[in-house]
N, C-alpha and C positions, 0 to 999 in steps of 0.2 A: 333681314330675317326677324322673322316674331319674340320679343321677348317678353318674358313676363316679371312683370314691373308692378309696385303698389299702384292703383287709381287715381291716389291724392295720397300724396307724400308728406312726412311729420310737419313741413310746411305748412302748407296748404289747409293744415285741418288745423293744426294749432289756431294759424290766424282765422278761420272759421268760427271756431268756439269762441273764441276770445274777441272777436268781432261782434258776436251775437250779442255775448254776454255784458259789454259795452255798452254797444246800442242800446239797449235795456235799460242799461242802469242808469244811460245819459236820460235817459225821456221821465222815467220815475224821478231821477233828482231834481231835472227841469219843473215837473210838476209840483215836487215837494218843496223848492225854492227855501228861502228863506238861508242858514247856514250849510242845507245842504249843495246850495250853487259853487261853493268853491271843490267840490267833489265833481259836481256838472262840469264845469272847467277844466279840471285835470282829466276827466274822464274823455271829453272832446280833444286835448293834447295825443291821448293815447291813442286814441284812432286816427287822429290824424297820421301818426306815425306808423300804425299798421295799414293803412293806404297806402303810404308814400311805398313802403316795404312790398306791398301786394305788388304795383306796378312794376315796382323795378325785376319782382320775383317774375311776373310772367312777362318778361325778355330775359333772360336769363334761369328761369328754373326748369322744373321737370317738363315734359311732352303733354301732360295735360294741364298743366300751372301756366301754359303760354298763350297769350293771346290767339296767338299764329297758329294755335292746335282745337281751340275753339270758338274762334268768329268767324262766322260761315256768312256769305251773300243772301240776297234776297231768293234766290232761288232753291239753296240748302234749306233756308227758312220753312218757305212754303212746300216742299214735298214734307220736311218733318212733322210737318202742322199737318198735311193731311195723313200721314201716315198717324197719327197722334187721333185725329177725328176716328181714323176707322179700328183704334185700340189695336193698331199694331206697330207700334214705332219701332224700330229699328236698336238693338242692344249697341250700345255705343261706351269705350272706355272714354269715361270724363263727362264734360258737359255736351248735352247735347245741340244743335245750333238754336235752339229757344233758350235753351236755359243759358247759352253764352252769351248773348245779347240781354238777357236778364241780367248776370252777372256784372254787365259793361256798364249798365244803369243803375246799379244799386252802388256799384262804387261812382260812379259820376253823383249820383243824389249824395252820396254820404261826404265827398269832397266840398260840394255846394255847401252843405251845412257847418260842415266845419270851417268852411272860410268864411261865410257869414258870421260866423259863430267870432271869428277872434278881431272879427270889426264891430261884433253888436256892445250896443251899452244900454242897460235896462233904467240909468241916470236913479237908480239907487242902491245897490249896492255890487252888484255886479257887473265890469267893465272886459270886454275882448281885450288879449294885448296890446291888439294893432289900431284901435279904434281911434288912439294918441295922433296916430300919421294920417287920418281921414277927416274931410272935412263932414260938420253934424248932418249934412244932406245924406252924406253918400253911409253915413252911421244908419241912419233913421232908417235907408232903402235893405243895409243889413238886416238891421233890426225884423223888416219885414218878410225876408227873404229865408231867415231864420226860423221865425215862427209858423209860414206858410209849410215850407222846406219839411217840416217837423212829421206835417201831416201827410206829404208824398211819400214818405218814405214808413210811414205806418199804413200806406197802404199796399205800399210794395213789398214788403215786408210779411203783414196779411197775405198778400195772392200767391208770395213762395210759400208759406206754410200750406196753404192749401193746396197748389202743385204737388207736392211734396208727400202729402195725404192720399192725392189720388191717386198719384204715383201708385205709392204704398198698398192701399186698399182697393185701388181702381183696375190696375192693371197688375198688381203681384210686384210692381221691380221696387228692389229693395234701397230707397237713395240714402238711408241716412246711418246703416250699418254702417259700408264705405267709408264714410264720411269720419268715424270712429274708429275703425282698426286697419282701413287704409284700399281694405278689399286688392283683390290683385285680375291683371289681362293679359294675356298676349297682343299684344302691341306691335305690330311692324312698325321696325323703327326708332321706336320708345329709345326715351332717352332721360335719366336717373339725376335729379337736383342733384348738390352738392350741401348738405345739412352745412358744412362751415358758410360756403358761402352765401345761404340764408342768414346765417347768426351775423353774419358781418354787415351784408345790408341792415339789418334790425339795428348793428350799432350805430348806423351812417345813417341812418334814417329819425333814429332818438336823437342824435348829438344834431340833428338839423330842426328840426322841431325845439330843442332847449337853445339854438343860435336867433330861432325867429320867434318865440315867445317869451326869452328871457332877456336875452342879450342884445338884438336889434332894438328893440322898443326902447331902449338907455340911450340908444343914441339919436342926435340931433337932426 
């Protein structure tokens, strides 16, 4: 039976916001370097851990927070995409199957970066944790992979905002209310997070993050 359910639960939008807000601030400190790279540093820790948190939230979280509620086949893909051509897509609670495969790659890029990120070393003042246990070849292809990485994902980054626009001005639907006070559907099915058991992966998710950027790298 249909219930009606937030869209995107205090989850989901926390780590939204606070992802964006991140992302941001890593790429501005990046640029600004100098004492601000040890800011860039902890800031790339904290996404890291809001990744780790995201994945483990869609196997485990709300009906729309699941992978398994918004990764659709090549087939969902392309009727969305032409129903999308012809400005009438389909109202759909959550993501829709472009924007879930959008979503699958924005966290696949931001993973990439941040594991480059704790093997890069700029050989003068800022070193990744992990860069100690790599040899300087496989450093240097970081290093690369890092600063490329940088630019993929200010573009992807770029094409959602303007999704997101068109959305908004293009077609009237509203995506980034939702996104803010949680917006609500009937949902056959729907099925409601558990806010503790968010809080607790966030804790298992930091205390692994502070296991492999403080405490591995000490050891031999």
């Amino acid at each position: 039976m249909p219930q009606r359910v937030a869209v995107w639960d205090v989850p989901v939008r926390l780590f939204h916001w606070a992802l964006a807000i991140l992302v941001v601030f890593s790429f501005v400190t990046g640029k600004l370097g100098g004492n601000w790279m040890a800011w860039h540093v902890r800031s790339g820790f904290c996404i890291l851990t809001l990744l780790l948190f995201r994945i483990a939230w869609g196997v485990v979280g709300s009906s729309t927070a699941r992978f398994s509620g918004f990764v659709r086949g090549p087939r969902a893909v392309l009727a969305y995409a032409r129903a999308l051509l012809a400005r009438q897509p389909p109202h759909l609670a959550g993501h829709n199957p472009l924007g879930g495969w959008m979503v699958v790659a924005m966290l696949l890029m931001l993973l990439v970066q941040v594991t480059s990120g704790l093997f890069a070393d700029d050989e003068i003042s800022t070193q990744g944790p992990l860069s100690i246990k790599a040899s300087s070849a496989f450093v240097a292809r970081m290093n690369w992979v890092h600063e490329f990485n940088k630019w993929v994902i200010v573009a992807a980054a770029s094409l959602h905002v303007i999704a997101i626009a068109a959305y908004q001005w293009g077609l009237n639907v509203n995506l980034i209310g939702p996104m803010v006070h949680g917006g609500s559907a009937d949902t056959p099915g729907a099925k409601a997070g558990s806010n503790v058991v968010a809080a607790i992966l966030l804790a298992v998710s930091a205390a692994f993050v502070y296991w492999l950027v403080v405490v591995y790298p000490r050891h031999p």
